[in-house]
N, C-alpha and C positions, 0 to 999 in steps of 0.2 A: 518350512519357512513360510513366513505368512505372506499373503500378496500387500505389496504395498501401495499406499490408500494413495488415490488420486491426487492431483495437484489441485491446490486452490487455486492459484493464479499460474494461467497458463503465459507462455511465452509470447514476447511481439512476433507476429511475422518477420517486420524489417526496424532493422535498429536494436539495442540495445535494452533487455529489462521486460517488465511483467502488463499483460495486456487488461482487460476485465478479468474480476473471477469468473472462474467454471464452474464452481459452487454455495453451496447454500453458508457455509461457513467464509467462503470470501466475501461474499454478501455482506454476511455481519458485520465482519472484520471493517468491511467498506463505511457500512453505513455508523459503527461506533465512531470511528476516523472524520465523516464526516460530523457527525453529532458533537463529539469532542468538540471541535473546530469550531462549532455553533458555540458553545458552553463557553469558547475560550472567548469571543467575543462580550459577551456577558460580565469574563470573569476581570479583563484585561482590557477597556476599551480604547483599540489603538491609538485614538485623535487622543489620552491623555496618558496611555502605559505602554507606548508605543515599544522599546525594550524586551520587559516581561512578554507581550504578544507573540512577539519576534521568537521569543526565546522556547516558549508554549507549543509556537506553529512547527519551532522546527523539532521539540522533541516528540512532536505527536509522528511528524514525517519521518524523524528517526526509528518511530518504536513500527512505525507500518511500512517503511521499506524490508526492516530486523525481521518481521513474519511473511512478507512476500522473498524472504533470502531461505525461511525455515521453510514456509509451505508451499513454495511455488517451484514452477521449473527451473534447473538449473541455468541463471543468467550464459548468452554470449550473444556477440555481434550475429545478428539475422540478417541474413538476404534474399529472403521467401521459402515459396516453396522452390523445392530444386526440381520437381517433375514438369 
């Protein structure tokens, strides 16, 4: 069986959900997410397509939460380290 490949987005310490990445493909991930974001201001200028923006921002957050649920560690409630 083969070893399997790192997580991109490692887990918070405390609270619920995914920290920085820990690698070079969370990175990207990160920085397309951000760029989109850039584009969608461009595409959609809030003060007059306020709606569509709305709508943009949130399937961009939908489609990057969707690969930190495939690439990262498994979500739960943290409470640090325990040592």
């Amino acid at each position: 069986m083969p070893a399997k490949a790192p997580y991109w987005f490692p887990a918070k310490r405390y609270g619920w959900g995914w920290g920085l990445p820990s690698s070079w493909q969370g990175w990207l991930v990160m920085a397309c997410y951000v760029a989109l974001l850039g584009l969608g201001f461009a595409l959609f200028p809030p003060a007059s397509q306020t709606a569509e923006f709305i709508l943009y921002v949130v399937g961009l957050t939908v489609l990057l939460i969707a690969i930190c649920w495939v690439k990262g560690e498994p979500p739960r409630w943290r409470w640090g380290d325990k040592s």
